[in-house]
C-alpha positions as CSV (number, residue, x, y, z in Angstrom):
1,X,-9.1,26.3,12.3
2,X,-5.0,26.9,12.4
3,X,-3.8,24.5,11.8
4,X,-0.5,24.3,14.1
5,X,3.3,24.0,12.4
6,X,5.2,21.0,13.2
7,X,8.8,20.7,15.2
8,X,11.5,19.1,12.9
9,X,10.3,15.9,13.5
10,X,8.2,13.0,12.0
11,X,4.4,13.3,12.1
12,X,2.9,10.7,14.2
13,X,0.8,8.3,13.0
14,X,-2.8,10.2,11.0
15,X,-1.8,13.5,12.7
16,X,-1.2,15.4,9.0
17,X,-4.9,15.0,9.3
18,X,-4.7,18.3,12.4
19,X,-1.0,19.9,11.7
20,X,0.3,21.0,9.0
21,X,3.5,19.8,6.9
22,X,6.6,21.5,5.4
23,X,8.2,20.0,2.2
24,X,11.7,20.7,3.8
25,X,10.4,17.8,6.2
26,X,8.8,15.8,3.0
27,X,11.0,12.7,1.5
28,X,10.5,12.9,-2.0
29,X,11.4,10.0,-5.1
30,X,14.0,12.9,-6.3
31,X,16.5,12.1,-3.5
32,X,17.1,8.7,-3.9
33,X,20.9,8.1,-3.2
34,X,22.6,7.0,-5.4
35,X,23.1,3.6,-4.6
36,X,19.3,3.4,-4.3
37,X,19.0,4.3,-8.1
38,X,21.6,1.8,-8.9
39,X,19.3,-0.5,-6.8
40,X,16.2,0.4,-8.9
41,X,18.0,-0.2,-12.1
42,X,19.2,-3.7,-11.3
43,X,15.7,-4.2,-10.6
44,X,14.3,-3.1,-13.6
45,X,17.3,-5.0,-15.7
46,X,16.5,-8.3,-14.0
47,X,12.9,-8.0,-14.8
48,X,13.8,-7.0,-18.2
49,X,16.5,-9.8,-18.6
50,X,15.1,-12.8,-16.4
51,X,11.5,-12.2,-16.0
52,X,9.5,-10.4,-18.8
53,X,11.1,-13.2,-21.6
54,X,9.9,-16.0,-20.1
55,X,6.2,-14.9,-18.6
56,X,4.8,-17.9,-20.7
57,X,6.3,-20.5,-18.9
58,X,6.1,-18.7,-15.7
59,X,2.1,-18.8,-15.8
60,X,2.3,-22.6,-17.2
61,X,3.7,-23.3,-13.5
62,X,6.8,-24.8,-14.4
63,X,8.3,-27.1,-12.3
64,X,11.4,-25.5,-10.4
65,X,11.1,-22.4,-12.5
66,X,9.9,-20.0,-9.8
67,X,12.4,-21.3,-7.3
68,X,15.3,-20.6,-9.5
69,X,14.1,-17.2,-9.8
70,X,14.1,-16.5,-6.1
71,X,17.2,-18.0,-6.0
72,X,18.5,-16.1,-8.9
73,X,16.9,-12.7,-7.1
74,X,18.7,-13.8,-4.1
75,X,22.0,-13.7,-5.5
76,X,21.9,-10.2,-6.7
77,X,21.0,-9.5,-2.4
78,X,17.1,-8.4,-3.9
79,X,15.7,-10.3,-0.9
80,X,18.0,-9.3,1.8
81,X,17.6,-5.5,1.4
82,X,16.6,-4.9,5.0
83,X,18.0,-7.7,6.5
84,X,20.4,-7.4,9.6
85,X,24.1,-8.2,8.4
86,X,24.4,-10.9,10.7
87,X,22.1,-13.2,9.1
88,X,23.7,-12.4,5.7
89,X,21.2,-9.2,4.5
90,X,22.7,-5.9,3.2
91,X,21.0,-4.0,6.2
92,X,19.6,-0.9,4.3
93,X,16.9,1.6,5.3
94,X,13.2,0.8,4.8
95,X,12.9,3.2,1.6
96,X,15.7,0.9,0.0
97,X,13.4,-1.9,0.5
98,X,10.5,-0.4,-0.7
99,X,12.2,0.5,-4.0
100,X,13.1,-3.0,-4.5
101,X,9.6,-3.8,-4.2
102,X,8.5,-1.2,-6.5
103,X,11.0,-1.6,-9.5
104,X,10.2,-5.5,-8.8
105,X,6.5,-4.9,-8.6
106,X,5.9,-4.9,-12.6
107,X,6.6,-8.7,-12.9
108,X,3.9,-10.6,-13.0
109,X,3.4,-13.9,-10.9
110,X,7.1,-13.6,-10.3
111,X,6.9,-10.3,-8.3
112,X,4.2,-12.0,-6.2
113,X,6.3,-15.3,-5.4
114,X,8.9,-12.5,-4.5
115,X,6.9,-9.9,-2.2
116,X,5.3,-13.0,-0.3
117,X,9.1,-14.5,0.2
118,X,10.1,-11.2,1.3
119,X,7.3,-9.9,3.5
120,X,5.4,-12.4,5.1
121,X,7.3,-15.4,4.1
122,X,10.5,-13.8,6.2
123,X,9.4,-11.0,8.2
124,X,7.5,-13.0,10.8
125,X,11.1,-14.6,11.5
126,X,12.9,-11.4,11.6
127,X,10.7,-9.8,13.7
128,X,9.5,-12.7,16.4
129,X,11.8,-15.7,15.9
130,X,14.5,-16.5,18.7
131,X,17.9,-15.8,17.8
132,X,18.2,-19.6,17.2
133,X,15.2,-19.4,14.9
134,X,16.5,-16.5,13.2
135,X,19.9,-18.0,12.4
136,X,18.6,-21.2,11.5
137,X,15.8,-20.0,8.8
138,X,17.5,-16.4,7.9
139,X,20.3,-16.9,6.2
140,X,18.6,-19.6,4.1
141,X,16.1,-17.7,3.0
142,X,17.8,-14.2,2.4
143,X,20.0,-16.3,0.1
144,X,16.9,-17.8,-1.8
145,X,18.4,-21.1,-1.0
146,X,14.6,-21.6,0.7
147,X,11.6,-20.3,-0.4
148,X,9.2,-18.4,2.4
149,X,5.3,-18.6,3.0
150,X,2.3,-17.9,5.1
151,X,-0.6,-20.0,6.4
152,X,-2.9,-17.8,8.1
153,X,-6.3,-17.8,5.4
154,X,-8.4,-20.9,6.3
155,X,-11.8,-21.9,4.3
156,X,-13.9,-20.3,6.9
157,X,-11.8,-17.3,8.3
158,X,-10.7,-14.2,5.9
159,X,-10.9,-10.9,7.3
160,X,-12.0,-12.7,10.3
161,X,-8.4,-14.1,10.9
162,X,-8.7,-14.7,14.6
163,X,-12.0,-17.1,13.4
164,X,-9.1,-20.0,12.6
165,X,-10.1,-23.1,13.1
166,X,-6.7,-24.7,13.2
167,X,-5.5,-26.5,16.5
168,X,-2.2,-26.5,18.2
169,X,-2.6,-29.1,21.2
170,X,0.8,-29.7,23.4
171,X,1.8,-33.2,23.6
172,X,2.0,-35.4,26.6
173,X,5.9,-35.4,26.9
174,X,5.5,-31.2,26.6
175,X,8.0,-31.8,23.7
176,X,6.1,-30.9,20.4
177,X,2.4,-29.2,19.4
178,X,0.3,-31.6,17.3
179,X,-1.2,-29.2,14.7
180,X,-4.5,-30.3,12.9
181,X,-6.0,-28.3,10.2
182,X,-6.0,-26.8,6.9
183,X,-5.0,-23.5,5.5
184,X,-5.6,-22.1,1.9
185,X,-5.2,-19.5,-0.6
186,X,-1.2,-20.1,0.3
187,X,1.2,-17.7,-2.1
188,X,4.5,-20.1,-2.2
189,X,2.8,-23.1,-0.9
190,X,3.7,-25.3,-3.3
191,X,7.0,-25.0,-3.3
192,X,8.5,-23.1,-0.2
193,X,10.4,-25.0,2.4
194,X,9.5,-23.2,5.7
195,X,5.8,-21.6,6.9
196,X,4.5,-19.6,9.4
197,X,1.4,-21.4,10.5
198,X,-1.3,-20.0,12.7
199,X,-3.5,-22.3,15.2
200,X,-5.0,-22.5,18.1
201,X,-3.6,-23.8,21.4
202,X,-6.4,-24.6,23.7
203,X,-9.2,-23.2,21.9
204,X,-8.3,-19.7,22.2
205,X,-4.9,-19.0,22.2
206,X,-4.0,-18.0,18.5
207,X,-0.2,-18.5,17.8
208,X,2.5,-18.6,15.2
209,X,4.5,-21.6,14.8
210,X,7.3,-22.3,12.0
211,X,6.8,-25.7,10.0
212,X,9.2,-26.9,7.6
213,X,8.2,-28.7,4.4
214,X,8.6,-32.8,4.7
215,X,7.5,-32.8,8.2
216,X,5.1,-35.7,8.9
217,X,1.3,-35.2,8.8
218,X,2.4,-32.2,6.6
219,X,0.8,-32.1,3.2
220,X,-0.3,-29.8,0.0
221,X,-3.1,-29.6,-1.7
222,X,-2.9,-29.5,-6.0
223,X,-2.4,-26.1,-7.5
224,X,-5.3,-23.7,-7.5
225,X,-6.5,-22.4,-11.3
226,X,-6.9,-18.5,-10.8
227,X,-8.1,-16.0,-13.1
228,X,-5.0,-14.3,-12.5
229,X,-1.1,-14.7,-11.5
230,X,-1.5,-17.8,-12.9
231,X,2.3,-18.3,-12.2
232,X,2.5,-17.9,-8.6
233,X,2.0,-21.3,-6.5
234,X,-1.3,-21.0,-4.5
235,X,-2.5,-24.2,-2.8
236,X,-4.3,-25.4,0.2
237,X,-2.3,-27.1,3.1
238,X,-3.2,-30.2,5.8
239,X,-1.7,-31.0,8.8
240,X,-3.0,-34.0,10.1
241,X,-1.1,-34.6,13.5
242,X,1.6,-33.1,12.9
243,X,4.2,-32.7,15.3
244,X,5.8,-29.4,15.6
245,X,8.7,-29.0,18.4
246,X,8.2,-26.6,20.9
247,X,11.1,-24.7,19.9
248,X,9.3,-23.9,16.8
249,X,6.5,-21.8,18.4
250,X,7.6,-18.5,16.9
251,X,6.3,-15.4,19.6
252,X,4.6,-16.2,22.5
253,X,2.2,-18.8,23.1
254,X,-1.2,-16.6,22.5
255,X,0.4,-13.5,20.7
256,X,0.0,-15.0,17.5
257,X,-2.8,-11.7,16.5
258,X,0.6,-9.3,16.9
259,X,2.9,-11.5,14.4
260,X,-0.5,-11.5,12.2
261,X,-1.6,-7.4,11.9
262,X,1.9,-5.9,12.2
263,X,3.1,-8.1,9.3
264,X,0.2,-6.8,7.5
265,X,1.1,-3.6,8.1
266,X,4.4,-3.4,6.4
267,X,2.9,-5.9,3.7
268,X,0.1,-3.1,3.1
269,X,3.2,-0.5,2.5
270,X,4.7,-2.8,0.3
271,X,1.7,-4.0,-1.4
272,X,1.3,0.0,-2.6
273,X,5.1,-0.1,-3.5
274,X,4.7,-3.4,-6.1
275,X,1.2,-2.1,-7.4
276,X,2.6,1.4,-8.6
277,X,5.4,-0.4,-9.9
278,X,3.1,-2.0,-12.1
279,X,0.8,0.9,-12.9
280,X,4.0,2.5,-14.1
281,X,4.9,-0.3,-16.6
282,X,1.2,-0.6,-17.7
283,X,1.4,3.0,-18.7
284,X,4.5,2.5,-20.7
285,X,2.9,0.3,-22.6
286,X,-0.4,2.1,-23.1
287,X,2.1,5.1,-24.6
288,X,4.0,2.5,-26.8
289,X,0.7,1.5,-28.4
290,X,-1.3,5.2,-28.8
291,X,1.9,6.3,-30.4
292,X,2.1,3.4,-32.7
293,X,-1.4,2.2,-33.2
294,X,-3.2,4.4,-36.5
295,X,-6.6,5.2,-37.2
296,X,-8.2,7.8,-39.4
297,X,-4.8,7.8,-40.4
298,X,-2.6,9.1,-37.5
299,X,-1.4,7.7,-34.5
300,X,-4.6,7.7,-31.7
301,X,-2.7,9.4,-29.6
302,X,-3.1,12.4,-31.0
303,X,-6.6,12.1,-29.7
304,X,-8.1,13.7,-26.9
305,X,-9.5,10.9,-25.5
306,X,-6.7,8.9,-25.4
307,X,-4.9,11.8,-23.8
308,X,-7.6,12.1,-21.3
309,X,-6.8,8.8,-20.2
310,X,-2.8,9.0,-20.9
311,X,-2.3,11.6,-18.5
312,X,-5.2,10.3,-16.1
313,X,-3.0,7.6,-15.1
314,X,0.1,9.0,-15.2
315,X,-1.7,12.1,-12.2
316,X,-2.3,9.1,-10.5
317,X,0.9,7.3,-10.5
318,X,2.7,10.5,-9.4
319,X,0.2,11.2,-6.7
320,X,0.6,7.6,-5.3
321,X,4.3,7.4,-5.4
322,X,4.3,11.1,-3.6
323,X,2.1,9.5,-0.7
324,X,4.3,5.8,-0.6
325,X,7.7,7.7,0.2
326,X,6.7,10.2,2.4
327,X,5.7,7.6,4.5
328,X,8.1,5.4,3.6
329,X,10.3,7.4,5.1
330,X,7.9,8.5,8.2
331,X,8.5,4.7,8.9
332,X,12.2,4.7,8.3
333,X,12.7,7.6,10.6
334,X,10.4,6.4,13.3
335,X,12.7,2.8,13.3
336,X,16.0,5.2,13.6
337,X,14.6,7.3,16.6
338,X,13.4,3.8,18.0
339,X,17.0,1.9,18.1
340,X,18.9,5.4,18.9
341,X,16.3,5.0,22.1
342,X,17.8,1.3,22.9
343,X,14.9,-0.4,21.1
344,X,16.0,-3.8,20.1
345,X,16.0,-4.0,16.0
346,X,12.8,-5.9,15.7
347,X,10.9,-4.0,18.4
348,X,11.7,-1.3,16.2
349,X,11.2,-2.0,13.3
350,X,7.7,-3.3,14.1
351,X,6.8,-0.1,16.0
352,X,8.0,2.0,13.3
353,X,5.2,0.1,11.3
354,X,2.8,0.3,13.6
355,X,3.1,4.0,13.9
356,X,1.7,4.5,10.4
357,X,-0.6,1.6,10.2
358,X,-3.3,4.4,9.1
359,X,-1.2,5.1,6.4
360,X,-0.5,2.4,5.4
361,X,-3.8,0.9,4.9
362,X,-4.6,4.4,3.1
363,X,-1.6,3.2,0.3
364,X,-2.4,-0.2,0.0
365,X,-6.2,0.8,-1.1
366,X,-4.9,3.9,-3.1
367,X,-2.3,1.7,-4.9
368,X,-4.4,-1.3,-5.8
369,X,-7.3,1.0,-6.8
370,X,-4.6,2.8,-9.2
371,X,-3.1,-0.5,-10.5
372,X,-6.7,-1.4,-11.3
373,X,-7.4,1.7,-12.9
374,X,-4.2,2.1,-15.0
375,X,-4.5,-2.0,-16.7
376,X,-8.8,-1.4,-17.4
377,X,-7.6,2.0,-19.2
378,X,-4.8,0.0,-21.2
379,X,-6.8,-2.6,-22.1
380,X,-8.6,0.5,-23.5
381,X,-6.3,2.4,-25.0
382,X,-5.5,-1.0,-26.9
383,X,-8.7,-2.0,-27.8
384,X,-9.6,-5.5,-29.2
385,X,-6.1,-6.3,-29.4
386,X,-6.3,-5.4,-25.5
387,X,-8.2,-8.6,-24.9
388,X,-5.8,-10.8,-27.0
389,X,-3.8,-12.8,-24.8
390,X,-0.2,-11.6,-27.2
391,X,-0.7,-8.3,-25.5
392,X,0.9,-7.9,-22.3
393,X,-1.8,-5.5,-21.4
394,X,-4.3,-8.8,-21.2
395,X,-1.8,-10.5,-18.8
396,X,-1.9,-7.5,-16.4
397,X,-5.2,-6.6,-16.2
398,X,-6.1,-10.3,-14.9
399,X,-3.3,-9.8,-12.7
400,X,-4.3,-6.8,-11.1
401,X,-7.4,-8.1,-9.6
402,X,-6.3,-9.6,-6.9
403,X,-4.5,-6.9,-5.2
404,X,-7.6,-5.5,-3.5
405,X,-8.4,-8.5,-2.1
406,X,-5.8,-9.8,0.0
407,X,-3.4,-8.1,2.5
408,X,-6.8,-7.5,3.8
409,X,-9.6,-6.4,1.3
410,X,-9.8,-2.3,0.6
411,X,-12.9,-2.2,2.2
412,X,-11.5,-3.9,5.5
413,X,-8.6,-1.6,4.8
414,X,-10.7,1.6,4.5
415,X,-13.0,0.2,8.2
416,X,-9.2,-0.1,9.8
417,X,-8.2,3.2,8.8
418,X,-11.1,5.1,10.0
419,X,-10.9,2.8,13.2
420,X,-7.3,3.1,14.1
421,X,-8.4,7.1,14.1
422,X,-10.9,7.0,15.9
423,X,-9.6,4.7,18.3
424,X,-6.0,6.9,18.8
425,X,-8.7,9.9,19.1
426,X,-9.9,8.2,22.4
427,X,-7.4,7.3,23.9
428,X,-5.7,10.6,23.4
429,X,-2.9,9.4,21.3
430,X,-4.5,11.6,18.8
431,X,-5.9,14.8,19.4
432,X,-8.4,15.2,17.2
433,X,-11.3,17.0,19.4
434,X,-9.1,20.3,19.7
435,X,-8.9,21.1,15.9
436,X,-12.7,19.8,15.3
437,X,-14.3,22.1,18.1
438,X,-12.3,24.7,16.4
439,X,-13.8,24.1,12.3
440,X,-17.0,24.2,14.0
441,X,-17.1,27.2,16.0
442,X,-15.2,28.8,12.2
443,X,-18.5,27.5,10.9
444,X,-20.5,29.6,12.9
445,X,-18.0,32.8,11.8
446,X,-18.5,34.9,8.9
447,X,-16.5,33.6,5.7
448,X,-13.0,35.7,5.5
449,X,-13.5,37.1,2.3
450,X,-10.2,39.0,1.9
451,X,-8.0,39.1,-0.7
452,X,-5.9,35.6,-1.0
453,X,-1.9,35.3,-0.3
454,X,0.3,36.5,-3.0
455,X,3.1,33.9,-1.8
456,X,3.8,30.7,-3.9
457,X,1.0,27.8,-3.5
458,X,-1.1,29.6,-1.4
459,X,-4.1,28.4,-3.1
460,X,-3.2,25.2,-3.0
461,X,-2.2,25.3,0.7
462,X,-5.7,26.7,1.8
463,X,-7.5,24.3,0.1
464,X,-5.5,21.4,1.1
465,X,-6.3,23.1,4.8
466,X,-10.3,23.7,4.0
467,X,-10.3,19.4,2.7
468,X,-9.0,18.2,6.5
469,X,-11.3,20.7,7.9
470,X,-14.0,18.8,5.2
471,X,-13.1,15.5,6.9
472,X,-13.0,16.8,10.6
473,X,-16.7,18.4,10.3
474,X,-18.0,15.4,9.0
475,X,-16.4,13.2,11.0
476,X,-16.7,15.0,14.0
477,X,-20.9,15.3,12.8
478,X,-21.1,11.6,12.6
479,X,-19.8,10.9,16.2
480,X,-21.4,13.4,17.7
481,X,-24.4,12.1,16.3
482,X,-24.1,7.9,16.0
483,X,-22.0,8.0,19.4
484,X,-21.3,4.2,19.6
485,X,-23.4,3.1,16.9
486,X,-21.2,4.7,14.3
487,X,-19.4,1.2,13.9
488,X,-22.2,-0.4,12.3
489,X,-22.3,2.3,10.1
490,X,-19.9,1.0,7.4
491,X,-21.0,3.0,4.7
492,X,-20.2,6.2,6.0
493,X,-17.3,5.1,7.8
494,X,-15.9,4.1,4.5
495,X,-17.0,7.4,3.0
496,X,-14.5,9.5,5.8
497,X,-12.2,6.8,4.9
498,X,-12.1,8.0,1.3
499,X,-12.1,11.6,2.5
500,X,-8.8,11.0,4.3
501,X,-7.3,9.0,1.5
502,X,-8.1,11.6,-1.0
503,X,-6.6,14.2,1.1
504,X,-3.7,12.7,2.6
505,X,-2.3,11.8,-1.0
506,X,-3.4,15.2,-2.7
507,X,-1.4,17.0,0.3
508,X,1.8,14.5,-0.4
509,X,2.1,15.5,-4.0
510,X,2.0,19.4,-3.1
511,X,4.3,18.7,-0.6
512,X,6.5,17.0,-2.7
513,X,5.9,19.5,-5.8
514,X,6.6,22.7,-3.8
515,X,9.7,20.8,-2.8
516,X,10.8,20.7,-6.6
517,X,9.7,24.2,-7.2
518,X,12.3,25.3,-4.3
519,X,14.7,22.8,-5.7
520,X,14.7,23.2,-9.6
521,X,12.4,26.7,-10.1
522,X,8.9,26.7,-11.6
523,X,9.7,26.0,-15.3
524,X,11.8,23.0,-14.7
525,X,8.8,21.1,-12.9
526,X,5.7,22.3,-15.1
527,X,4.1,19.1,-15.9
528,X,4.7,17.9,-12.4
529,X,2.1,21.5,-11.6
530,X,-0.1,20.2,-13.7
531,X,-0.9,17.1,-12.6
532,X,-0.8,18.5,-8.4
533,X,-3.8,21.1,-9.5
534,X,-5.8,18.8,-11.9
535,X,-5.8,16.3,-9.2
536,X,-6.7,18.9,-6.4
537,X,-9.1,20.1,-8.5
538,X,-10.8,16.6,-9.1
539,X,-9.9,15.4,-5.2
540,X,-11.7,18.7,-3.8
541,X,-15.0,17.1,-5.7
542,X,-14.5,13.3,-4.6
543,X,-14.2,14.8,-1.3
544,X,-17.5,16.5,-1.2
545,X,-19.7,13.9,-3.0
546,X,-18.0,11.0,-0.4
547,X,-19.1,14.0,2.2
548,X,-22.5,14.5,1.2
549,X,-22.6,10.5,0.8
550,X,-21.7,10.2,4.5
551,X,-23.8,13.4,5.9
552,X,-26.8,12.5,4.0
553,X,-26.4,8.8,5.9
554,X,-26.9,10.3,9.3
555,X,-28.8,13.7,9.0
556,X,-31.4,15.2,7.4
557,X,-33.5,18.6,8.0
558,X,-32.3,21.9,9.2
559,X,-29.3,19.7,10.6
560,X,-28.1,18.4,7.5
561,X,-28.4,21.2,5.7
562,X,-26.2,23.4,7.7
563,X,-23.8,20.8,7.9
564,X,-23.7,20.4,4.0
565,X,-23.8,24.1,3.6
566,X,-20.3,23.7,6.0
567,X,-19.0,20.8,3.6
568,X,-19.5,23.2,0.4
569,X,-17.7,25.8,1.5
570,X,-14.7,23.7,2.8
571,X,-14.7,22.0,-0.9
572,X,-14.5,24.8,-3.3
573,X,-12.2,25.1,-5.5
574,X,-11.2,27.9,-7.9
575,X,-12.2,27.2,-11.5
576,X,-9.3,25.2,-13.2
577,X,-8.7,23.9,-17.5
578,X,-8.2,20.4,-16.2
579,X,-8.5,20.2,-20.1
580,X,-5.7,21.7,-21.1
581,X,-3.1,20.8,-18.5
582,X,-3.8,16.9,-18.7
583,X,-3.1,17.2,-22.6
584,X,0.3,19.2,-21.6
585,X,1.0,16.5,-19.6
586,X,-0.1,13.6,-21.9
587,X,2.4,15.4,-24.7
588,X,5.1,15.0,-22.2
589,X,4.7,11.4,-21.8
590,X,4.3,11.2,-25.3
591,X,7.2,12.6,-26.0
592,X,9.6,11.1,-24.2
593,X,7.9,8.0,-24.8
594,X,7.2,6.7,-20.9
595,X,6.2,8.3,-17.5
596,X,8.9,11.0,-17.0
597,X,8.0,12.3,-13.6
């Protein structure tokens, strides 16, 4: 298959899947603006100065603590990065938001009280609300004067959001809806002052409304005891008849799904953003400890071992933050295009979001999966004094957990992905049967077997190339095969999911690395080389075993085997000493004592 070159223009939404990408066209963490890195260090100073000293108190729940924080994080403008001007935000781009939630992502309980302010605690507002809603609520909570939150979970209805049982039912006077209900598993709820609720008016019309705190018929439930972010408020809430005014429906009446899954998908984005953040800290402190920590008498991290798993976190790390802004800034660019158009902002900045849901449902799995990853190989690395609760190590591995559970759970996350392609392949949004028609007719071709390109990272590229053709084979296999029964086939669907994820982060960081080779020379970005070819090297073999995992669950014979004679050869990599260049880049970190790429 050729695999077509791009115009200078954004990729739409899962179409690096069929066309191929320039790293001219690539966003990379090296050209943050200034003002962005001065953003990211008064991020990592307030952690540092207001957070990180007081994470005792912040898990025992203290009473007004978390508030003053948002307040205090609201005073420095950390919650009103993207907001419009008008309702007292700074009105940056959406990859200055996203490093706010990055560089705030390492805190603990306190980053979730923040990211749930800032996301679905405010965005719903921004993006639905009136222009009286929006200048009533806004200001107040881009200030941190109030506190934000969300009521959409209920007892009975997770994934299954639209299952709410909650009712909505206009009064007699048309002047108010009369909610009855519960909602639980509420991040802010026990101490924010305005919700967006989710009911039913009707029986069927789903929709948003916007209750403040004291309004009658309005309770909370007692705070819940988690295993982790002990510090962030979570508690059920009740409304029994209570009266909402009609001006307080926020959407329209029956819409309330849209607020619901386009919130989601920026919260996914962001969700990636806060877990790297914390993968990155976790990591620092893993290095602090191997250089520090002696047995046989010298430091363990002059062990193999402990490099192994050193450098294994910090490949990943890179590799999700290569992924996060590139479409980051796929989203940023797509809200720019939107509102030169005439767009209004929040239609824009919604359909921006939309764009790259794919995406980002790939980055919230990838950087939960990472953040999990990077604490259970800390805890590790540290040993028994890893399971002591004096080690902040023990604080963020309970943490951690619950990141692949909500924003949607990775698994629903990995069905969407896979859904939203197939679903923008029929309706010709994407086109995905062009390219796939084309990898199987170069199945039935004899191999090229000429000698490879001479020019820079043109291993790299093939192979990159051969992976999507990987994924379009075996997708294209299962369809062809399953027709409409491939739905109920979760197991492989979540297979090609993993296919895609592994791919589309493995060709961000050799987007982004070729970048730095054009920008700084080879030499300058070495251990940055390293960790793109021991992680192409490793994602060329996830790909084919979650291949053979899906192929194996749909055909079998002569079938099968030709298709997993197709998936070998589109999976091979050259021989590589992942060895060797994960302890080069294990001294690195070691050396300059943190990640340093």
């Amino acid at each position: 298959m050729s695999i077509a070159t791009i115009n200078k223009q954004s990729l739409k939404g899962g179409e690096w899947l069929i066309k191929e990408s320039l790293p001219a066209e690539t966003f990379i963490p090296e050209e943050f603006t200034e003002e962005q890195q001065m953003i990211r260090s008064m991020c990592t100073q307030f952690l540092e100065t207001e957070v990180f000293p007081i994470v005792e108190r912040i898990d025992s729940l203290e009473q007004g603590l978390m508030p003053s924080l948002v307040q205090k994080t609201g005073e420095l403008g950390l919650l009103s990065t993207s907001i419009p001007e008008e309702y007292g935000g700074l009105g940056k781009d959406f990859v200055t938001s996203t490093i706010v939630n990055e560089y705030l992502g390492p805190g603990n309980s306190y980053s979730v009280a923040i990211a749930a302010h800032t996301g679905i605690g405010t965005l719903p507002i921004l993006y639905f609300g009136t222009e009286q809603q929006k200048s009533t609520y806004l200001p107040k909570l881009v200030s941190g004067e109030w506190a934000g939150a969300y009521g959409l979970t209920e007892p009975n209805s997770g994934s299954d959001a639209l299952g709410a049982k909650t009712t909505a039912t206009l009064s007699a006077d048309g002047k108010q809806y009369i909610l009855n209900g519960q909602k639980c598993w509420i991040t802010n709820g026990g101490f924010a002052h305005v919700y967006t609720i989710f009911a039913k008016v009707d029986g069927d019309k789903f929709t948003a409304f916007i209750v403040e705190r004291g309004t009658p018929g309005f309770t909370q439930g007692v705070e819940e005891q988690k295993m982790g972010i002990k510090g962030s408020s979570t508690v059920q809430l009740y409304f029994q008849d209570c009266k909402i005014p009609v001006e307080n429906m926020l959407g329209e009446l029956g819409k309330g799904h849209k607020i619901a899954f386009n919130i989601l998908n920026i919260g996914r984005l962001k969700l990636c953003a806060a877990t790297l953040g914390g993968a990155r800290v976790a990591l620092n402190q893993s290095i602090e400890y191997a250089k520090t920590r002696e047995q046989f008498k010298q430091p363990i991290a002059n062990f193999g071992a402990i490099k192994h798993k050193l450098a294994e976190v910090a490949i990943r790390t890179y590799v999700a933050e290569s992924a996060l802004y590139r479409t980051a800034k796929w989203i940023d660019e797509k809200e720019q295009e939107l509102l030169a158009n005439g767009k209004p902002f929040a239609e824009a900045l919604l359909a921006g979001a939309e764009e790259y849901a794919i995406e980002c449902a790939a980055l919230k799995v990838y950087g939960s999966e990472l953040l999990d990853f990077a604490v259970d190989e800390g805890v590790q690395i540290h040993g028994g004094n890893g399971y002591s609760a004096e080690y902040a190590i023990s604080r963020a591995y309970r943490d951690s957990r619950i990141n692949r559970i909500y924003e949607g759970t990775n698994e629903i996350n990995r069905l969407l992905a896979l859904d939203m392609v197939l679903k923008r392949a029929m309706g010709g949004r994407l086109d995905l049967m062009g390219p796939a028609m084309a990898v199987q007719k170069e199945l039935m071709s004899i191999p090229d077997f000429g000698a490879a390109e001479e020019l820079p990272f043109a291993v790299e590229k093939k192979l990159i190339a051969n992976l999507k053709k990987a994924i379009l084979m075996t997708a294209g296999a299962a369809v062809q095969k399953l027709m409409m029964k491939i739905e109920k086939e979760q197991e492989i669907l979540m297979n090609l999911a993993d296919m895609a994820i592994e791919v589309f982060h493995a060709e961000s960081t050799l987007l982004r690395v070729m970048k730095l080779v054009e920008l700084k020379g080879e030499a300058a970005v070495s251990g940055q080389l390293n960790i793109l070819r021991t992680y192409l090297y490793d994602a060329a073999d996830r790909v084919n075993k979650c291949g053979k995992d899906a192929i194996n669950g749909f055909a079998e014979g002569e079938e099968g085997r030709m298709i997993l004679l197709g998936l070998k050869r589109f999976t091979k990599a050259d021989p590589f000493n992942t060895k060797a260049a994960r302890r080069q880049i294990a001294d690195q970190i070691l050396e300059q004592g943190h990640y340093c790429f």
